[in-house]
C-alpha positions in Angstrom: -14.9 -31.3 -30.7 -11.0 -31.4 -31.5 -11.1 -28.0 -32.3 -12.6 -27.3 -28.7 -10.2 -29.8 -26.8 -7.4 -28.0 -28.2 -8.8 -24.8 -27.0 -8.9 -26.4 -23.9 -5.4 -27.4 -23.7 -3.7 -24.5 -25.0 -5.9 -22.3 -22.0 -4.6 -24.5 -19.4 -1.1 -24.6 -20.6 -1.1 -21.0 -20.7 -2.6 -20.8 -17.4 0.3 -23.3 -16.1 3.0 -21.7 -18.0 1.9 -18.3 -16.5 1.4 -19.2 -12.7 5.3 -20.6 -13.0 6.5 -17.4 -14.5 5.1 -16.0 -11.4 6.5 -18.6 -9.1 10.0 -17.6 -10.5 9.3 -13.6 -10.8 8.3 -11.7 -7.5 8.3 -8.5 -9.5 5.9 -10.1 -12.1 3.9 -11.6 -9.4 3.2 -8.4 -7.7 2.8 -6.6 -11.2 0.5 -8.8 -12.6 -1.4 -8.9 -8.6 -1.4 -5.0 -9.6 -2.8 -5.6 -12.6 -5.6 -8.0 -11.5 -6.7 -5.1 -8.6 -6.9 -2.4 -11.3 -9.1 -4.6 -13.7 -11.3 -5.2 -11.0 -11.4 -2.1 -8.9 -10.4 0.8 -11.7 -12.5 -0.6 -14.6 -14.9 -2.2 -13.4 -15.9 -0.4 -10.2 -14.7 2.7 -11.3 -12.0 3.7 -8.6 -9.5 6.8 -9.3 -6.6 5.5 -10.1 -4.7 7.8 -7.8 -6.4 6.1 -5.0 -5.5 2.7 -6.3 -1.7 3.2 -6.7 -2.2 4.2 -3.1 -4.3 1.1 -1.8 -1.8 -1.2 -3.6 1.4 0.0 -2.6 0.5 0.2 1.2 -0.9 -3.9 0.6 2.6 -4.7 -0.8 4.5 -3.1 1.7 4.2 -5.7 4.1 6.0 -9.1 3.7 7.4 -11.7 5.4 10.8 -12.9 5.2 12.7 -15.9 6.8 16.7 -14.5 6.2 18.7 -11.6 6.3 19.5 -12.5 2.1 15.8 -12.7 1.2 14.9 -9.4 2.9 17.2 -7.7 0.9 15.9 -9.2 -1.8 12.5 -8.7 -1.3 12.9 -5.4 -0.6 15.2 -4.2 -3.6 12.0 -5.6 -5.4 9.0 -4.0 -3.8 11.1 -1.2 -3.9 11.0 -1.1 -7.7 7.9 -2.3 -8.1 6.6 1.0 -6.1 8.7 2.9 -8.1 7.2 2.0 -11.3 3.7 2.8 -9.8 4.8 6.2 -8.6 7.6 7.4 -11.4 5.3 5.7 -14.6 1.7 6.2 -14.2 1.8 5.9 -17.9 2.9 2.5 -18.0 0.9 1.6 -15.5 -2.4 2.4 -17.6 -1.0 1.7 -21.0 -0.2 -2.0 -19.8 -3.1 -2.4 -17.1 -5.7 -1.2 -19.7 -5.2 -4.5 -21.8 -7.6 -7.4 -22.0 -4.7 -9.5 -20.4 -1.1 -9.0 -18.8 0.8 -11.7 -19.1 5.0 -12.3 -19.1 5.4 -11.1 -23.1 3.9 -7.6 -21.3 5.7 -7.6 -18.5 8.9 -8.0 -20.5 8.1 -5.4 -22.3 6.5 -2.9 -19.4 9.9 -3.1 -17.8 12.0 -2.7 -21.0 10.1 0.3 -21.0 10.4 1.8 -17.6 14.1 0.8 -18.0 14.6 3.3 -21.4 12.0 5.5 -21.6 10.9 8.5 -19.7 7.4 10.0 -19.5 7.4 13.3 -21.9 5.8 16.1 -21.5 5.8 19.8 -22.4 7.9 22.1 -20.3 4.2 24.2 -20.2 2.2 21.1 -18.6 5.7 19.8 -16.2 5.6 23.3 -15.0 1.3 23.2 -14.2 2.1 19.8 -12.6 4.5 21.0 -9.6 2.3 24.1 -9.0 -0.8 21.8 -8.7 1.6 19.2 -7.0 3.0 22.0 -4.4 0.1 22.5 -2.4 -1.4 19.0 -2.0 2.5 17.7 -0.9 1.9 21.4 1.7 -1.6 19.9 2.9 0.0 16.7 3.3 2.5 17.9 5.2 -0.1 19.9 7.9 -2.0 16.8 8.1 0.7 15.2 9.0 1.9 17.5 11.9 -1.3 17.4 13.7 -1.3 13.4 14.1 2.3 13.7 15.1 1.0 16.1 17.7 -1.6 13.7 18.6 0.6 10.4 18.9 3.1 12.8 20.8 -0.1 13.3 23.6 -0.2 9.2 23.8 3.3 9.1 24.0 4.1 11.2 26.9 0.1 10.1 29.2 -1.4 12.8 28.8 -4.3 10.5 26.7 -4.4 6.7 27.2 -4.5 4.6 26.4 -0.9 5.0 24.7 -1.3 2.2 22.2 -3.6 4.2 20.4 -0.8 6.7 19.2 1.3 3.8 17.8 -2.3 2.6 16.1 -2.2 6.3 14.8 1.2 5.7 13.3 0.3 2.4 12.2 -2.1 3.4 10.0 0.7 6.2 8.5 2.5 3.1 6.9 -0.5 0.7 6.1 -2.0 3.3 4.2 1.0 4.7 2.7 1.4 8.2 3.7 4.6 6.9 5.6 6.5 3.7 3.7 8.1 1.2 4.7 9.3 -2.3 4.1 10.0 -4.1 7.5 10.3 -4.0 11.3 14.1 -1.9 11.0 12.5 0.7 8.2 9.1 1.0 10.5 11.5 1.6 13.7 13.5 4.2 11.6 10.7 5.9 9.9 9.0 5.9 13.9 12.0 8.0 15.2 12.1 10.1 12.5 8.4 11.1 12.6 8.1 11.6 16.2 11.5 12.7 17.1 11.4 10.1 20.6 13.8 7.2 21.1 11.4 5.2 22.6 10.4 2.6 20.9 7.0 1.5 19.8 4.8 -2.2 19.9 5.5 -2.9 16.6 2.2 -5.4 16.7 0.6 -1.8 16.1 3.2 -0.8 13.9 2.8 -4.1 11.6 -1.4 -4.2 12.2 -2.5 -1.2 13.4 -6.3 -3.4 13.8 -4.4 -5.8 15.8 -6.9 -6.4 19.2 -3.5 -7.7 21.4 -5.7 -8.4 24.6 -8.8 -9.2 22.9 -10.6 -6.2 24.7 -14.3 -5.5 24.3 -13.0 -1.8 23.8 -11.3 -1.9 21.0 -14.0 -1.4 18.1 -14.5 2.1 20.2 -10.8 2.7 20.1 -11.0 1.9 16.3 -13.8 4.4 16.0 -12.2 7.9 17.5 -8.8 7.0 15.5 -11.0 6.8 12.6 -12.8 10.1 13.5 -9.6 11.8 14.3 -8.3 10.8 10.7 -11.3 12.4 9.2 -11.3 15.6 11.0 -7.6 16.1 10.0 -8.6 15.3 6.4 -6.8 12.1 6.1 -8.2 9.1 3.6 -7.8 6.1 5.8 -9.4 3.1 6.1 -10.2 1.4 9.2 -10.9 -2.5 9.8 -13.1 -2.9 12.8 -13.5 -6.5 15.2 -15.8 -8.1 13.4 -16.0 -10.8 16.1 -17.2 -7.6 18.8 -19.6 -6.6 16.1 -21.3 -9.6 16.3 -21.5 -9.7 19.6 -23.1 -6.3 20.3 -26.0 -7.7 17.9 -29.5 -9.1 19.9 
């Protein structure tokens, strides 16, 4: 029984002890969020991983910030923490394939990334950039043809014209376009669709975001959705639940 108290004990002091190292760490927060997501959706559901460095990075992109200080802050983290996903797969599954991840491995992950760099022979860098090359080219055509789309929203030839923004809000939430916050969202806007108008950032923030409440907008939802798949784009959409429920007897 003392042997099984103790047990006890030590778990919830662990359990303590970790959730403050958290409270005090946003990199190990987000890193050990990371690491919860991959044991659930990688090992035991059996997702690529490829597709969940993808998912998570375009969840942490968004946050909220209350000063100009803690957005800079915020974002120099994120930042890194996206660049540990994308630079060190390696690390990623050597870490994120334990039993646990606590602060000792995150300690030690970042040590890591900090001194090490992934090796490779020259043979397999060389077969990665010519399998890279065309995937980054079909990326690129995908691209052009929403561009051309949102550009159609943008200057009424289609309405409604919140749809293009939608378009371009799904770029970022699904991470084919990144950014951190309302300035890099504007910037990475401009740059994509060469206007100097400037969008609804509701749509740029949540491109599922129903702004009127409108009994259309599941049907909206649906041809952005279609659109994305007949480009050959990966993206999920989140339909109005609450109009879903409606439309059932």
């Amino acid at each position: 029984m003392a042997n099984k108290a103790k047990h006890i004990f030590k778990s919830v002091s662990a359990f303590l002890m970790d959730n403050f190292h958290q409270s005090r760490h946003l990199e190990y927060r987000l890193l050990k969020r990371g690491y919860l997501l991959y044991q659930h959706e990688v090992i035991k559901l059996g997702k690529t991983f490829e597709l969940y460095i993808r998912d998570y990075l375009s969840e942490i992109h968004n946050f909220q910030y209350k000063t100009q200080e803690e957005l800079s802050k915020k974002s120099r983290i994120h930042t890194r923490v996206s660049d540990i996903f994308s630079l060190r797969p390696d690390l990623m599954k050597q870490y994120f394939d334990k039993i646990d991840f606590v602060f000792v491995d995150y300690k030690s992950l970042i040590k890591e990334y900090n001194t090490t760099v992934i090796e490779q022979e020259e043979s397999q860098s060389e077969n990665i950039i010519e399998q890279e090359q065309p995937v980054l080219d079909d990326n690129k055509d995908k691209l052009s043809k929403v561009r051309t789309e949102i550009l159609k929203y943008e200057s009424g030839e289609k309405l409604p014209k919140h749809i293009g923004q939608r378009m371009f809000g799904y770029l970022l939430k699904s991470g084919y376009i990144n950014a951190y916050n309302d300035t890099q969202r504007i910037e990475q806007w401009k740059l994509f669709t060469e206007l100097d108008s400037l969008p609804e950032m509701s749509y740029l923030r949540d491109p599922d975001y129903n702004k009127n409440n409108t009994k259309r907008i599941n049907l909206q939802l649906k041809y952005i959705e279609e659109f994305f798949y007949l480009v050959g784009l990966d993206i999920s959409i989140t339909y109005d639940q609450n109009k879903l429920k409606k439309k059932q007897p």
